[in-house]
Steps between C-alpha positions, in 0.01 A plus 500: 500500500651265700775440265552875473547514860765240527688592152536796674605445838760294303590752345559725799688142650720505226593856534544500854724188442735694232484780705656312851710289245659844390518652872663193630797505172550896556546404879753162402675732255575820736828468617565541869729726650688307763671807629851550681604181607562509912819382667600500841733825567814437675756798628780534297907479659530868446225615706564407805917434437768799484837396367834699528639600187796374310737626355338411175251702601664782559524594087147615548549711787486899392810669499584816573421837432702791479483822673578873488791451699625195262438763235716740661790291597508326113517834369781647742645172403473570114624849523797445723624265193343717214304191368235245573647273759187342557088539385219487763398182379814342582544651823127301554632190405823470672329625825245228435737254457676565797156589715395112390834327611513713828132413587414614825837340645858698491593706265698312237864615469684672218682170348126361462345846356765535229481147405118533472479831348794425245259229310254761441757819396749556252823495541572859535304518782651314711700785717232663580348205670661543882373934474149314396546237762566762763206728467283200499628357800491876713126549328372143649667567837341822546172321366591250759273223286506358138385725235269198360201511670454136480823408757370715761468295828133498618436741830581384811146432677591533837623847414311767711539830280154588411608651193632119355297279297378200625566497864304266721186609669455583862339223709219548689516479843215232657188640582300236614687487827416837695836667576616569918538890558563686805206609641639766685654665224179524332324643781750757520421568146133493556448739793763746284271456225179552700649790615599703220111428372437643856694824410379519130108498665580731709654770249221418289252632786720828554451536146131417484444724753733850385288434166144516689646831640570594178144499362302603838765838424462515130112462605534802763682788270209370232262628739647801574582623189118475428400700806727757381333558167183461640562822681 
């Protein structure tokens, strides 16, 4: 019986051996996620840099867009000549062109716009450059800023028109210090003040009062009137 006992608590031994043998190779053989690998974050150039643009970079700047009176004025311009003089998109172009070399700056002259525009148009378009030049110039004097959005100068902060963007905020005055006033002006104002409440309480007795008069009368002619039918 003995035997019995120990073949089978070897038997149990051995299965408790094969059993941890097989935990321990499922646990070797699992493979391990390591994760995202950490690195120490530093702030990029561009976030905390601006830089002015180039000139290069001004390919990439949007151009501009026409309008109804652009519309209007190309086709005056067609019909006067009884044929296409020029399309809306090359009105956007040349304006673009010239909107890009001007910049925020001067307004470039006519020798420079016709020498600009004339790499873009044909030939037989040329002529009708200084007409195109001159309702460009009149339109961005009466707009009195470029028609590209990205030469306008920024605001002025020390501008005071509430209406503008941007302007600089009102200091406070210091409070921690209390501020000298003139003591006798604010008596003045104080005994004023005191008495207009003086006059205000004393309407509001008057008042008081004619309304208790009221009501003892209103209670009087109540009487009255039932004596009367009494009789």
């Amino acid at each position: 019986s003995t035997n019995g006992v120990n073949g089978a608590n070897g038997v149990s031994d051995a299965k408790s051996v094969v059993v941890k043998q097989e935990t321990k190779d499922a646990k070797e053989t699992k493979p391990v996620s390591k994760g995202p690998r950490k690195t120490k974050f530093r702030y990029p150039g561009h976030f905390i840099r601006y830089k002015n643009p180039r000139d290069v970079d001004l390919h990439w700047v949007p151009g501009y867009e026409i309008q109804e009176d652009d519309v209007e004025f190309i086709s005056t311009l067609n019909e006067e000549h009884n044929k296409e003089i020029y399309t809306q998109g090359e009105l956007e172009n040349v304006v673009t062109l010239w909107e890009k070399d001007t910049n925020s700056g001067e307004i470039i002259p006519l020798e420079r716009a016709n020498l600009l525009a004339t790499g873009i148009l044909k030939v037989d378009k040329h002529p009708y450059l200084e007409r195109l030049y001159k309702y460009w110039k009149e339109k961005r004097d009466k707009f009195k800023r470029p028609f590209i959005r990205h030469f306008w100068k920024p605001p002025n902060t020390d501008d005071p028109n509430p209406n503008a963007v941007f302007r600089p905020r009102e200091r406070e005055k210091m409070k921690l210090r209390p501020q000298k006033k003139n003591d006798l002006e604010v008596r003045e104002k104080m005994e004023k003040l005191k008495e207009d409440f003086q006059a205000l309480r004393e309407i509001l007795e008057q008042v008081r009062i004619r309304e208790k008069q009221k009501k003892y009368a209103l209670q009087l002619e109540e009487i009255g009137f039932e004596q009367q039918r009494g009789e």
